[in-house]
N, C-alpha and C positions, 0 to 999 in steps of 0.2 A: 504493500500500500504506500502511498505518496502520502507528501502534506496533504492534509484536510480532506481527509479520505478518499482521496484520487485513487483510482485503481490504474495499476500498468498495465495488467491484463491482455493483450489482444483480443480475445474472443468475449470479456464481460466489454470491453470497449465498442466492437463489432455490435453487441446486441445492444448495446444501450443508442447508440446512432440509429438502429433499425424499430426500436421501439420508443426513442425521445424521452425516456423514462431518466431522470437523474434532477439533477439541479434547471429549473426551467418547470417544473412542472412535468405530468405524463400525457405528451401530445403525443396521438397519433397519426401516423404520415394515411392521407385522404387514401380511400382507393380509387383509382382514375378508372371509369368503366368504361369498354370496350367500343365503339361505335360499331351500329348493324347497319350489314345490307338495307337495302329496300325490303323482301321479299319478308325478313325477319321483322322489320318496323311496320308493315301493313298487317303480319300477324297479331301483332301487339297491340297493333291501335283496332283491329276487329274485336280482340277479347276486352279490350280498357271499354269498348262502345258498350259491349251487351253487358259487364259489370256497371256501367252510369245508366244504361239501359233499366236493369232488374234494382240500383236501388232507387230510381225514378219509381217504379211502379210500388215498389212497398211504400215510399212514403205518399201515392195517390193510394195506396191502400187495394192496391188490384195484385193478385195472380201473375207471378212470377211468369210463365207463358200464355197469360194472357194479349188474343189480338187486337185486342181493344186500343184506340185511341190513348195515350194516357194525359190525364188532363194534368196541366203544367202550370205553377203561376213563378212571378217574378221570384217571391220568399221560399220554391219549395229551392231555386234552382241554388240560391245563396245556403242554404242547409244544405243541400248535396256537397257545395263546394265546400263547406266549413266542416264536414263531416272528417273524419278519417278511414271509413269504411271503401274495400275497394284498393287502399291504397299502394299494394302491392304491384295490381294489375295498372292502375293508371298509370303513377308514376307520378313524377316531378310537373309543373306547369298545368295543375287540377283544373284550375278558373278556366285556362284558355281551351283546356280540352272536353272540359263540362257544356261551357258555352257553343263549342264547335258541335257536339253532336246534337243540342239544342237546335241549331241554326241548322243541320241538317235536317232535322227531321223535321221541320217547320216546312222546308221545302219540299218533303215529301209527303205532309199531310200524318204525319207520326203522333203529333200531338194535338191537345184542344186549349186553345190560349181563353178558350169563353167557356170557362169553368162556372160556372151558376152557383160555385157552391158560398165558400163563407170567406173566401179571398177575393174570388177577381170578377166580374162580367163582360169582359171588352181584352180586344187583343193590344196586347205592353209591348211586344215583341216587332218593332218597323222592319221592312226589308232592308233598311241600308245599315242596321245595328243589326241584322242575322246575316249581313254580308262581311260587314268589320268583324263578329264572331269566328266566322268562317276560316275567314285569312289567318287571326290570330292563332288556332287552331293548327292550320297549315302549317305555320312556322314552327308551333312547339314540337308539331312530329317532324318536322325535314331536321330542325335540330338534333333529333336525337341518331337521325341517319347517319352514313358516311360519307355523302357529299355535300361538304362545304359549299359550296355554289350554288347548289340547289336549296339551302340552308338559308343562306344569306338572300336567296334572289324570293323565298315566301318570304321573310321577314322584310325585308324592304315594299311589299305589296301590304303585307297587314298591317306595315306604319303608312302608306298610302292610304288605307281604306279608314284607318281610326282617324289619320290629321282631315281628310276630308269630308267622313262623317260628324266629326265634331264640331268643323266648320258649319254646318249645315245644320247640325243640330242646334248651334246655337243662333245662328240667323234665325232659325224658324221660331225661337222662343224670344227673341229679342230686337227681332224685324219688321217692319210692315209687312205685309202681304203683297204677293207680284199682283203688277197691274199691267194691261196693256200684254202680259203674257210674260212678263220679264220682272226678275226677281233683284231688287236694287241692294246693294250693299253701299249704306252711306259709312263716308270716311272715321265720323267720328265713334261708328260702332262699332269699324274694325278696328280701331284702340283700342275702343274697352274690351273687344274678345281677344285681343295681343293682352291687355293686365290681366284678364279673368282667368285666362288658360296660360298664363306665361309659365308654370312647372310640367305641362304638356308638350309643347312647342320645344323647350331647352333638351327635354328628352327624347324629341324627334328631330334636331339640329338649328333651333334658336329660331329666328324671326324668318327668316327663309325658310324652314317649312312650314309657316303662314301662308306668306305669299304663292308659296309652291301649290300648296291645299287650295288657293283662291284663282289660282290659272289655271289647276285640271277643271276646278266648278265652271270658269270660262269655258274651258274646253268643251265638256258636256253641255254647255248652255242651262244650267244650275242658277247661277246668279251671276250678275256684273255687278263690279266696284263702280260707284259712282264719278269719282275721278282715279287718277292715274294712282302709282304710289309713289311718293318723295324719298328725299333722302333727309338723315339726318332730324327728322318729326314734320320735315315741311313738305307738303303735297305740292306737287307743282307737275306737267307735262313730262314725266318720263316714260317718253313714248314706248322704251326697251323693255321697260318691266316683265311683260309678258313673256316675252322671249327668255329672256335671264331668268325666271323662275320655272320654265318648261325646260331649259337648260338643265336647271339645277334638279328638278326631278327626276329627268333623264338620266343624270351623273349617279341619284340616289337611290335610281331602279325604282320607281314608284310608276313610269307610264310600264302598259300592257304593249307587248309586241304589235298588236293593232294600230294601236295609237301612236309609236312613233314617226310613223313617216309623214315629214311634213306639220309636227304638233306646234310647232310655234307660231306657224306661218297660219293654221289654221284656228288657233286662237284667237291669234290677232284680228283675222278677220271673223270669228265669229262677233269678238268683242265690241268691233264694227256696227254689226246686225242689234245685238243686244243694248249698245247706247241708241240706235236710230230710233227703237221702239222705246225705251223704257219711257216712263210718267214717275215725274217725283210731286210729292204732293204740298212741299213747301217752295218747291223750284230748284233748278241746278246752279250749281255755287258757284256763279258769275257776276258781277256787276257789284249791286249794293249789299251789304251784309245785314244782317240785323238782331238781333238776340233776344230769343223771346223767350221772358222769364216766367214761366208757371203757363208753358204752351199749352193743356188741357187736351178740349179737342181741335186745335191747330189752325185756328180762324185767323189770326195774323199773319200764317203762313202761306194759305191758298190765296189770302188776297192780295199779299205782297209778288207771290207767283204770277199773278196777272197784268202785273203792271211792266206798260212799253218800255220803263226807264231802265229796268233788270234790274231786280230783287230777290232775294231768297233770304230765308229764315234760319239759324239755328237757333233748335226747340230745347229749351231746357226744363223738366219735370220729374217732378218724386214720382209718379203714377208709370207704372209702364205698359201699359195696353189701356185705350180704352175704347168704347164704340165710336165710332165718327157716323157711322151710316151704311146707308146701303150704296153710294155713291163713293167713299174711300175706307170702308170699311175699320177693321183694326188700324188703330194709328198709337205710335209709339213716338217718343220727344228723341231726337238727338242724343242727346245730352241726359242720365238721370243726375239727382241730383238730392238731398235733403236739405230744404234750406235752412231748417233749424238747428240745422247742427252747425255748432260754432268754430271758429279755427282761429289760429291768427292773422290768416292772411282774409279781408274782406273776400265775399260773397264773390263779385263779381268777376275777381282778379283768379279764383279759384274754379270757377266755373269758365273762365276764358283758358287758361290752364288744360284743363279736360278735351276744349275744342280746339286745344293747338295752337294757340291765336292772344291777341292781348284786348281787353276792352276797349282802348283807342281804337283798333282794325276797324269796327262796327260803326255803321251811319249813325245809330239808333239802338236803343236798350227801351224795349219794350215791358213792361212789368205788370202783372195780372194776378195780384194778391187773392189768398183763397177769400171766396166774397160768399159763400156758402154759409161756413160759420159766423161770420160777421153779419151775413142780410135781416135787413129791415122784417123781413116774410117770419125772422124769428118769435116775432110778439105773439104770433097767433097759437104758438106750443107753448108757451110759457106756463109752466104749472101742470106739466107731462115729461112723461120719458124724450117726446121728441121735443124739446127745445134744446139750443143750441148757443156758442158763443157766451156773450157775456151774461145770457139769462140765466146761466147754470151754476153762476156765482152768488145768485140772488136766497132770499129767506125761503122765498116759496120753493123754491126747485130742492132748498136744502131737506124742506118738510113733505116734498111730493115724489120726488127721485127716486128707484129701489138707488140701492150704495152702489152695486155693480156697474148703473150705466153713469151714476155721476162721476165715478171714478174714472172712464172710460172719457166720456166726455170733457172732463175736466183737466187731461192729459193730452186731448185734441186742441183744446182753448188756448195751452200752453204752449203747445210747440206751433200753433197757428201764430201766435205774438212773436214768440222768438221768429218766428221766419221772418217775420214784416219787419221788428225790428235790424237784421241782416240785410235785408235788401234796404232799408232804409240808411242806416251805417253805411254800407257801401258807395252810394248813389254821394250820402254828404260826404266822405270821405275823398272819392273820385273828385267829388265838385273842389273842393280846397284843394287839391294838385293841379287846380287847373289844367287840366289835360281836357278839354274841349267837349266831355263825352255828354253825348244831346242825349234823355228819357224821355218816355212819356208814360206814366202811371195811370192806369184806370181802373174805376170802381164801382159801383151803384150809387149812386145820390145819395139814398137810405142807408148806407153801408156803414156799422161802428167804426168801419177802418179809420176814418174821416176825424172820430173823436178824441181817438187814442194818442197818447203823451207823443210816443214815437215820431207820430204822422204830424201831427197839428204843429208839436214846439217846430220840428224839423222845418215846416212854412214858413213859419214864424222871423224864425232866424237866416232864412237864404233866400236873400233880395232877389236873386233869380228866378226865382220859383212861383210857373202862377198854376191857379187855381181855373179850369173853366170846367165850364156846364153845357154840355150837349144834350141833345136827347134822338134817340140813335132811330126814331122817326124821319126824322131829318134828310136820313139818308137812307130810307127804303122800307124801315123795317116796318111789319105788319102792327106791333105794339109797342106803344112809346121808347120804355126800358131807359128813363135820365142817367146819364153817366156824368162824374167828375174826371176830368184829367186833370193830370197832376204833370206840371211839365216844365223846362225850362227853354223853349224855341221862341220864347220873345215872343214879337209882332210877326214874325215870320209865319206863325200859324193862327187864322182866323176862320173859326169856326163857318160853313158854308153851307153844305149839303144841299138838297132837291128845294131845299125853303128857303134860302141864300141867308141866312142868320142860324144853323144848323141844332136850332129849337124847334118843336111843333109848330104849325101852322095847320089850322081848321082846312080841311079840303085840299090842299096839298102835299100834306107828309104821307109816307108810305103807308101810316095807318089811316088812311082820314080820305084820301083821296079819290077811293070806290065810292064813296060817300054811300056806305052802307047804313044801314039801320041807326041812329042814333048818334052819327057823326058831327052833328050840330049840336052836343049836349059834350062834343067830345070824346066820345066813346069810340073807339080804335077796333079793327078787325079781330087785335088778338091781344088776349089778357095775359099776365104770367101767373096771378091765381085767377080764385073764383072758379067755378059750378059749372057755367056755360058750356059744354060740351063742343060750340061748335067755335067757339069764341079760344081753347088752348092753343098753345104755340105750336105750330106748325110750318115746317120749313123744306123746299123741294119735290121732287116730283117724286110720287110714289113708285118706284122702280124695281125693287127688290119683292122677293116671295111673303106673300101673310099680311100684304099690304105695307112693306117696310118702306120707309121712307129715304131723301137721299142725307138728308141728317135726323139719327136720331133724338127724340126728345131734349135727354140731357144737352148734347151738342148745340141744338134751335135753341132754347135755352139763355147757353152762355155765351152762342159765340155775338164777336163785335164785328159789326156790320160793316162790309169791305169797304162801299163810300169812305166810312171817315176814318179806317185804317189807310187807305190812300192820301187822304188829304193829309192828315200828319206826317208820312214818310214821305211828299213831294214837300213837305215844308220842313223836312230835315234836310231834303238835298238841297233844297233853296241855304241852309244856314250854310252848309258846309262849302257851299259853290262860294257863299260871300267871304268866309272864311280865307280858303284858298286865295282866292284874289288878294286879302288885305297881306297875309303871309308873303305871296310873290311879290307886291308893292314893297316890304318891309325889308326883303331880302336884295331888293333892287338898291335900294337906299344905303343899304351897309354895303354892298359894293362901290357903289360910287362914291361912299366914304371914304372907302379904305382904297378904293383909285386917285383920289384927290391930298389922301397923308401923302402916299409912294412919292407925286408928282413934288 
């Protein structure tokens, strides 16, 4: 024996190197298994099938040979995979290989995804998630085969099939709906699915297999990106993109032998075909910009969309789906957003952040406070479950409320204030940096908005800031509905519409001017409460199935009547035109200063 009980040994030495047994701990050296033929891995994935097969049916509770159907839900397939049973025969890579005979047998009518029983009624299982199964599946048995190539070449199609799937899957939960036949991918969504899956992406080879994943969807005619994609966070005309990203799939073995020839060339031009048709529903990002805060269902947006000057909207909203109609169906904001959540960076500067972009970019910041829990319509629930807003602060509500929904409501009260106060703070904030940036706030006449510390001192104190009264009659609408803006465009904007003073007028406002039944007493085609059945808000042509209209209730409702969304954004380009001019004067001046020191 040596110092500190070394042994000389040769042969105790030999065995302790072969069994790692001594100082270190007793590791044992892995054993490396064998790679099979094909011939031996096709047997193997036949018996792994009918053992996931047989414990499929015990836990449907059916006869090991029996030829029944066996009914499947989402929860049984995660217990099969979480099980250990079987596990000799599977092997390694359970999930992918569970999942793959799932997605087989799907295709073959093996199972019943509309199980009636006490789990599921409706099929969970999409073809394009039993096709991503499938792949995955594919790879874990070429894996265990002997040819590397054939290994590597399913595994590059089953990260194909999941990076594209996912893309796809999350457009469809976080997208509009295709219109005109073409499925739009706006810019500021594909960031957020680049933040929401950015530990997906890194593990299928970083920000390039995004883009990779969004040029085979070109390819297939799936969806198109609504502009190009930029470099560096800035979107701008890089015509290549497509090309470089089909490249880069190419390189990563993700196209199908079909699709390589000629895949770039024919992206590009299908991408061609898919911008010539698509419809966006707030406009394409050319011209004026405009940022609309608490977008709802997107009334600023369609109507700025129409105007010859070019305008488009980015929508910013906590809500992420709501009805628009039977005319744009599901609509979704750009941009989400909670605005009651506090930071220290203001509101605005943080949601321009989001869209890439700085708050000066924007002609105009549009802002459309929730007017729900503030409205005037609240007095009529006062001393019920259904009141709202500040009545819920009150004695009576404290002694009529069950506790449940005042709690409820009283939590909505709060974060409805913090948001206003946000968007308030930032607007004064912005305004003392003088950085130029034009708003316009609107509200309901009746609205507490109007009363609150927030809103009122904020007037009070910013000489800029006026106060006007509309009434959205004025400019078409069927019933009155008075609005305050809240604005700082000077004289620049003077209220107009179809009455040229953009107030009611008897016999010519949009309500008054059919001179139907009781229009001389002032009474309007369409009320926003009251009984009248024939008298509620109604907007659009009835187009859709079941009598659907082309905007839903809530939409006809809220939205602000295009007229005098137009006349405010023509009188922000009006500021900003004068602006411009007085800057180039200003700039001319200091030059021919500093030509006149030199001299």
């Amino acid at each position: 024996m040596t110092a500190k009980g070394r042994t000389s040994d040769p042969e105790k030495m030999t065995k302790r190197k072969r069994t790692g047994s001594g100082k270190g701990g007793n590791k044992k050296i892995p054993k490396i298994k064998p790679k099979r033929d094909s011939l031996q891995v096709k047997m193997s994935r036949e018996r792994a099938e009918e053992v996931i097969e047989q414990i499929m049916r015990d836990k449907a509770g059916q006869k090991a040979m029996s030829t029944a159907r066996i009914p499947v839900t989402r929860e049984m397939v995660q217990q099969v995979i979480a099980s250990r049973k079987g596990q000799r025969d599977i092997g390694t890579s359970r999930t992918d290989k569970v999942r793959g005979w799932l997605a087989q047998q799907v295709e073959k009518g093996g199972i019943d995804q509309r199980w009636v029983g006490r789990k599921s009624t409706s099929v969970w299982l999409s073809p394009e998630e039993a096709t991503n199964w499938s792949r995955a599946a594919e790879a874990a048995w070429a894996a265990q085969g002997d040819d590397p190539a054939a290994a590597a070449r399913a595994k590059s199609l089953a990260d194909r099939e999941k990076a594209v799937s996912a893309a796809a899957g999350w457009m469809d939960q976080n997208e509009e709906q295709a219109r005109n036949g073409v499925k739009v991918m706006r810019p500021e969504k594909i960031d957020k699915m680049r933040r929401d899956r950015k530990g997906m992406w890194a593990k299928l080879g970083g920000i390039e297999a995004m883009w990779a994943a969004i040029a085979i969807m070109v390819l297939l005619g799936m969806a198109v990106p609504l502009t190009d994609r930029g470099a560096g966070g800035v979107r701008e005309q890089r015509a290549r993109w497509v090309e470089e990203s089909i490249v880069w799939a190419e390189n990563a073995g993700w196209l199908y032998a079909e699709e390589k020839a000629r895949a770039a060339e024919r992206a590009r031009q299908r991408l061609a075909e898919m911008r010539e048709r698509m419809v966006t529903r707030e406009g394409r990002p050319t011209g004026h910009a405009i940022l609309d805060m608490g977008e709802g269902w997107g009334s600023i947006g369609i109507a700025a969309a129409e105007m010859k000057e070019g305008c488009y909207t980015v929508g910013v909203d906590r809500a992420v789906n709501l009805d628009q109609g039977s005319k744009y169906g599901r609509v979704t904001a750009k941009v989400q957003a909670d605005f009651a959540v506090l930071g220290k960076v203001n509101l605005l500067r943080r949601v321009s952040r989001q869209a890439n972009t700085e708050p000066a970019s924007f002609l105009l910041i549009w802002l459309s406070p929730e007017c729900t829990i503030l409205s005037a319509c609240n007095t009529s629930n006062q001393g019920t479950d259904g009141a709202n807003g500040l009545w819920v602060l009150s004695a009576e509500a404290v002694a009529t409320m069950t506790a449940g929904v005042r709690e409820n409501k009283t939590r909505e009260l709060e974060e409805c204030l913090q948001a206003i106060e946000a968007q308030m703070a930032a607007l004064e904030a912005e305004e003392h940096l003088g950085r130029g940036l034009l708003f316009a706030l609107e509200n309901p006449m009746g609205s507490d908005l109007w009363t609150l510390p927030s809103v009122a001192d904020r007037i009070k104190r910013n000489a800029g800031w006026t106060l006007t009264r509309v009434d959205q009659c004025a400019y078409g609408r069927p019933n009155q509905k008075p609005l305050y803006i809240l604005h700082n465009l000077g004289s620049a904007w003077q209220p107009t519409g179809i009455t040229g003073t953009g107030k009611c007028v008897r016999g010519v406002c949009g309500g008054t001017c059919n001179k139907q039944e009781g229009w001389e007493e002032g009474k309007h085609e369409q009320q926003l409460g009251g009984r009248d059945a024939k008298r509620r808000v109604k907007r659009g042509e009835v187009t859709g199935p079941r009598g659907r209209r082309e905007y839903s209730t809530d939409a006809a409702r809220n939205l602000v009547e295009k007229g005098l969304v137009q006349e405010i954004v023509r009188a922000a380009i009006s500021v900003r035109q004068a602006q411009g001019k007085t800057q180039r004067r200003t700039h001319k001046h200091k030059a021919q200063n500093n030509t006149q020191e030199q001299e």
